[in-house]
N, C-alpha and C positions, 0 to 999 in steps of 0.2 A: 504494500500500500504506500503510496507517495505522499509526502507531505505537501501541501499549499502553500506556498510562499507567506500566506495570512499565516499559516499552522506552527511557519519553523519558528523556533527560539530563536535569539542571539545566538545562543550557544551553536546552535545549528548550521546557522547563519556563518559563525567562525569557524568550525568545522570546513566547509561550503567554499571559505576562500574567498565571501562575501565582503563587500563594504560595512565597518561598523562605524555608526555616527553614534554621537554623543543625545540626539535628539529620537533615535531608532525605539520603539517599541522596543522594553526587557532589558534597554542599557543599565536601568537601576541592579538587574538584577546582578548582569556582568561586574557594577560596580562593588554590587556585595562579596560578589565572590574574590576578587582579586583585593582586597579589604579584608576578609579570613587568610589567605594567602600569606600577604607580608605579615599580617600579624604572627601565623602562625611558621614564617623564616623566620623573625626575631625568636620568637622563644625557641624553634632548633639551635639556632647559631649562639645564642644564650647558654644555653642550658645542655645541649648533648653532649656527653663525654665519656663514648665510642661507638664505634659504627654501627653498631645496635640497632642504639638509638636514634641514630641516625636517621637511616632506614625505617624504622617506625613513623617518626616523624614524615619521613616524606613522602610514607604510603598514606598517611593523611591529609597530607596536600594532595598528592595527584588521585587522591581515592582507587588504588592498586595497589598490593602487595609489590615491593621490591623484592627481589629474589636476594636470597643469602648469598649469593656468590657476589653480586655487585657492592662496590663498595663507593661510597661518599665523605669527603673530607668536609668537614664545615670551614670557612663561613661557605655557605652557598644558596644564590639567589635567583628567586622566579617571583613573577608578577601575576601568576595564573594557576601554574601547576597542573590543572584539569589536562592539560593536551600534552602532557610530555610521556614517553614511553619507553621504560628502560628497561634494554636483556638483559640477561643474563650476564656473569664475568665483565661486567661494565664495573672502569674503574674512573673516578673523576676526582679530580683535585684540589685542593684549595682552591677559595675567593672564586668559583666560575658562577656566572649568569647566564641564567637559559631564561629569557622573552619567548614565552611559546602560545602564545595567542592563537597562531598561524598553525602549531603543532612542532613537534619536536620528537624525533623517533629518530631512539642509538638503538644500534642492534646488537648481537652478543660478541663480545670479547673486545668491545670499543676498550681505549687507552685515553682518556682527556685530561691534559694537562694544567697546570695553575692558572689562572687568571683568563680561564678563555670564555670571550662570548659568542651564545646562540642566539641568534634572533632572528623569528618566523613571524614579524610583522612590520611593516613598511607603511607610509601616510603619501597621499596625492601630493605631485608638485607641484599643482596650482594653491597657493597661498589662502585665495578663502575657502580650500576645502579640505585644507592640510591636518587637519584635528581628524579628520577620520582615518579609520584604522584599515590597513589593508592586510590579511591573514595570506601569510604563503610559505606551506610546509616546510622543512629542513630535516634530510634524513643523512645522518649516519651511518653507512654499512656495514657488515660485519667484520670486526679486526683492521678497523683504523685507528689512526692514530693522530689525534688533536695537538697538534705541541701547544709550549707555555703561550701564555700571552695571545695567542689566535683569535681571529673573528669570525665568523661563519654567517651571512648574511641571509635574508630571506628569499625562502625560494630553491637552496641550495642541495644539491645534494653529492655527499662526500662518497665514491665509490669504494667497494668490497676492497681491503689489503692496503689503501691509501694511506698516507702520510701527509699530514697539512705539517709545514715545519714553522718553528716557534715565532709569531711576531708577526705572520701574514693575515692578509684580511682576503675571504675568500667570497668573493661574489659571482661566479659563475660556478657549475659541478665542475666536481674533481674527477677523472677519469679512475677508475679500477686499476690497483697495481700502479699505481703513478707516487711519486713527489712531488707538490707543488709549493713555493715559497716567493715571497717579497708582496708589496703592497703595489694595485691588485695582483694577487698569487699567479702564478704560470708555473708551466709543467716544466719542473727541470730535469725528471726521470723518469722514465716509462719502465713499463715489463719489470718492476722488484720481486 
């Protein structure tokens, strides 16, 4: 059965890849929720002390069991939490920010480095229409590797065996089995 464009949520709607306005039917809602969100990163990045904890914490953010095998260092920051989806053997580092409005999906035996951001949401560049939200997925494949410092832009997706190396900002996909480094990232190795 198909939803009505009248029927979808916001939430829906961001799933969808949708435009999200500030004036949108259900924005209060999205407002609630990303309002439980940081509240509830502060008292993780507070309060956890070990990956446990962690992990419990952030299965109540993203409303999904974390698996035992992934691990998470705190501090670490999300503005949503609902859209992020982490395998298995996912291991993440200090200080990283995942924006996943858009969505955010690491797959199993990712590697994520210190201080790297994800962000799967983007704004119109016409100026009076820039406050709205534009949601566009970001998938990490399985057994890449994020270095320190990285950015990963909306829309992006890192291929299978990849390597993003420390410091780059990655706005276009990363081919499978590749290197890519420097600001914007290019492929400096193929076939690893």
């Amino acid at each position: 059965m198909n939803t009505s464009d009248t029927e979808k949520t916001v939430f829906d709607r961001m799933k969808a890849g949708e435009p999200i306005r500030m004036d949108d039917p259900g924005y209060e809602d999205f407002s609630k929720a990303v309002a439980r969100t940081i509240r509830l990163c502060v008292e993780m990045n507070a309060g956890a002390t070990d990956t446990d904890e962690v992990r419990r914490w952030l299965s109540a953010i993203t409303g999904m069991s974390i698996d035992q095998s992934t691990t998470i260092f705190p501090p670490f920051y999300t503005n949503f939490g609902h859209f992020i989806s982490l395998g298995k053997n996912v291991f993440i580092n200090h200080a990283c920010s995942f924006l996943d409005m858009g969505g955010i999906v690491i797959e199993d035996n990712v590697m994520i480095g210190p201080r790297v951001n994800i962000t799967s949401e983007t704004h119109p560049l016409e100026p009076a229409d820039r406050k709205a939200l534009i949601p566009k997925a970001v998938f990490i494949r399985r057994n890449a590797w994020i270095g320190a410092g990285a950015t990963i832009l909306p829309g992006v997706t890192v291929g299978e065996n990849a390597v993003v190396a420390a410091g780059s900002v990655v706005s276009r996909d990363v081919p499978a089995n590749s290197v890519v480094a420097g600001i914007p990232s290019k492929v400096m190795k193929e076939n690893i």
